[in-house]
N, C-alpha and C positions, 0 to 999 in steps of 0.2 A: 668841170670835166665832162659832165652827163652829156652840155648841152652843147660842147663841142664833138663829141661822137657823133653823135644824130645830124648835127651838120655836115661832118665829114661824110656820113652816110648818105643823106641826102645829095650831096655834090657827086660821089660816087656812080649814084641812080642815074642823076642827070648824066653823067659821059656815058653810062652802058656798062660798068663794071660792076655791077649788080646783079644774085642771082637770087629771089628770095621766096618764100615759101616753101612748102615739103618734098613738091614731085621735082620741080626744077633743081631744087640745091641735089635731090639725090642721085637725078641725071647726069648731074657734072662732076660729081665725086666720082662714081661711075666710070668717070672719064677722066679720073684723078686730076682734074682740075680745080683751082682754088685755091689762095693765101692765107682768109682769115675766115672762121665759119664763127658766127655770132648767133649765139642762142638766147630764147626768150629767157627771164626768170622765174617766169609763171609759165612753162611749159615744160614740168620735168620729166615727162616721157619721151619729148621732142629731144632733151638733151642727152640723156641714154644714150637714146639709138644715134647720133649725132657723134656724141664724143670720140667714141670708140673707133669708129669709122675714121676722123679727122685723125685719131690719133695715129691710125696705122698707116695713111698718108703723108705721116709730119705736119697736118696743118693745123698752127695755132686755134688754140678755142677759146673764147669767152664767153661768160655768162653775164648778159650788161640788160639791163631795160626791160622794160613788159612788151606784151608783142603787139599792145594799144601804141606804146610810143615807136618801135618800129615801127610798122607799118605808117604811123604820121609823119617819121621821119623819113622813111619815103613814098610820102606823096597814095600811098598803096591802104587796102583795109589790111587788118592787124593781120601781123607775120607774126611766125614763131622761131622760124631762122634766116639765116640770110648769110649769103657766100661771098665776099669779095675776093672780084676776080682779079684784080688790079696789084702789082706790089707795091708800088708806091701806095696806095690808097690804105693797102693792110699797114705796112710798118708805118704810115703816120696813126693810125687808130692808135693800134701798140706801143707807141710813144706817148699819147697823150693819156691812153689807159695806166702807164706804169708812172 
């Protein structure tokens, strides 16, 4: 399951439906933009402030990976969150997450 997420993530990155890091993701929530907001598990101050926000948007939240495996799973140095912007690209995560 892990290492099909990080794939889907990866593919994601590649078309542009990726938003990741702290200032980006919170620019585009901002902008109530966003399907699935994906938090580090080793960053739980990131998830906090993350959650709640997502929450009041409706946008699904997970808490999946460290932010080493992010960030290699896209291509990027270690993230602690990350926005897919895409729905198709969130409801397959979410399928393959449940």
């Amino acid at each position: 399951m892990k290492r099909r997420i990080l794939s889907l993530l990866g593919l994601a990155r590649q078309a542009g439906k990726i938003i990741s890091g702290e200032s980006q993701t919170e620019a585009m929530l901002k902008k109530r933009k966003g399907h699935l907001l994906i938090c580090a598990e080793d960053a739980p101050g990131v998830q906090k402030k993350y959650e709640q926000w997502a929450s009041d948007l409706k946008i699904p939240v997970i808490v999946f990976g460290t932010k080493q495996e992010l960030g290699i799973a896209l291509g990027l140095s270690p993230r602690a969150v990350v926005l897919v912007n895409d729905e198709g690209f969130a409801r397959a995560i979410l399928k393959v997450r449940s």
